[in-house]
C-alpha positions in Angstrom: -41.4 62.2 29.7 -39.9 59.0 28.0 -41.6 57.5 25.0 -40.1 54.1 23.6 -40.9 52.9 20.2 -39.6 50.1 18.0 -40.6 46.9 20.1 -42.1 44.4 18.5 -41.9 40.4 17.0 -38.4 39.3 15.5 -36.9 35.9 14.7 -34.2 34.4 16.1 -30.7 36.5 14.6 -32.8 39.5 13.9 -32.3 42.9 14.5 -34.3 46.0 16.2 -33.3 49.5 16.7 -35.6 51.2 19.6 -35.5 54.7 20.4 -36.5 56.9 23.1 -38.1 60.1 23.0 -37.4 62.6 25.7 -38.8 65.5 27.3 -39.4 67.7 29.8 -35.6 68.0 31.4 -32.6 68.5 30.0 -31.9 65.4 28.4 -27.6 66.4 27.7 -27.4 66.5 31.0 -28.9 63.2 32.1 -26.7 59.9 32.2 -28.9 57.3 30.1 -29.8 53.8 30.3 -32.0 50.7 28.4 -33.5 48.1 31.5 -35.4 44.8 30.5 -37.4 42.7 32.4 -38.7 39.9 31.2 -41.6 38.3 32.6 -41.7 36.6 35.5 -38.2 37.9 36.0 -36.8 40.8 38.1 -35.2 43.6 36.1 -31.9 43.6 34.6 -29.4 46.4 33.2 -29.0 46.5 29.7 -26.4 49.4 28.8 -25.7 52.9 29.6 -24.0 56.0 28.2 -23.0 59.1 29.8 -24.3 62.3 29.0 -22.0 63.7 26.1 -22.5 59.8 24.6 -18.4 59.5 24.6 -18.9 56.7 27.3 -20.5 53.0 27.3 -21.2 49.9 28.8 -23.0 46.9 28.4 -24.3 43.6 30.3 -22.2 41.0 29.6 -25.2 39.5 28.1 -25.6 41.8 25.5 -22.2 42.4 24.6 -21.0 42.6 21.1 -24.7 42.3 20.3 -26.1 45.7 21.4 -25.2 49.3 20.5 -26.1 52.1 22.8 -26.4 55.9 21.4 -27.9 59.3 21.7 -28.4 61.7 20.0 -28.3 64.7 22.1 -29.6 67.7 19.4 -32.6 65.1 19.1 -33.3 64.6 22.3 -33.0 60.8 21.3 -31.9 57.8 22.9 -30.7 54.3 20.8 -30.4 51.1 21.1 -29.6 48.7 18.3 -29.9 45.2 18.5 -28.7 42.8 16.5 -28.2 38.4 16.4 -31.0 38.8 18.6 -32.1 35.3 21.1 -34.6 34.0 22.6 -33.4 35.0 25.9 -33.9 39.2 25.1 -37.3 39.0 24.7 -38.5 41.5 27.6 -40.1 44.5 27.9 -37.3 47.6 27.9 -37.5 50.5 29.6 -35.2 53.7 28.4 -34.1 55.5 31.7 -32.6 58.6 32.9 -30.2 59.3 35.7 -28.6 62.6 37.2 -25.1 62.4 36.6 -24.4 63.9 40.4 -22.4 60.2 42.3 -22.3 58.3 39.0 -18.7 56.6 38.7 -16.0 57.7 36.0 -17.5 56.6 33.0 -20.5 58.8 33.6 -23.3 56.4 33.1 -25.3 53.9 35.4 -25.9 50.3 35.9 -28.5 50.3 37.9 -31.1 47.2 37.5 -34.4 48.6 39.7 -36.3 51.4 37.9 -36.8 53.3 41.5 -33.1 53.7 41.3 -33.3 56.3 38.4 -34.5 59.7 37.8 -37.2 59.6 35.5 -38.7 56.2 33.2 -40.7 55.3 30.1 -43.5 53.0 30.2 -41.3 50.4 28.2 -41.5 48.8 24.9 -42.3 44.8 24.3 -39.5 42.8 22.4 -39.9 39.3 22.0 -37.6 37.1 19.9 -39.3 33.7 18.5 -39.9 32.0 15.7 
């Protein structure tokens, strides 16, 4: 099970820090990812960390903007986001992925939902004034 908290209504340059409950499969093991779609939109691939959390990557969109993180004692996945626009308001979805095919880094950048392991019901941002 995946359980996303800390959606909700931020202006314009804000910040929000959701997390990611997990359980029910051994979560250190798991590659990890954050997936938005916004409505009206097809999905698209946020960031992604490998299993130990040494590894990252991020949508070009996001970058320098968004943190990825875990917290593997925890069971816990992060995702920081600050300077927030207009443009990430979506509703995220924390994923998980077996690590078995995934590339070097460890961590996948897949955009469809169907394409990972396991998924939350999501979490509603939306950045306005």
């Amino acid at each position: 099970q995946l359980l996303e908290s800390g959606g909700g209504l931020v202006q314009p340059g804000g910040s929000l820090r959701l997390s990611c409950a997990v359980s029910g499969f051994a979560f250190s093991t798991y590659a990890m990812s954050w997936v938005r779609q916004a409505l009206g939109k097809g999905p698209e691939w946020v960031s992604g960390i490998n299993g130990g959390g040494s590894n990252t990557n991020y949508a070009d969109s996001v970058k320098g903007r968004f943190t990825i993180s875990r917290d593997n004692a925890k069971s816990t996945l992060y995702l920081q986001m600050n300077s927030m626009k207009p443009e990430d308001t979506a509703k995220y979805y924390c994923v998980a992925k077996r690590p078995d095919g995934l590339g070097p880094g460890g961590y996948a950048e897949f955009s469809e939902l169907w394409e990972y392991d396991y998924w939350g019901q999501g979490t509603q941002v939306t950045v306005s004034t």
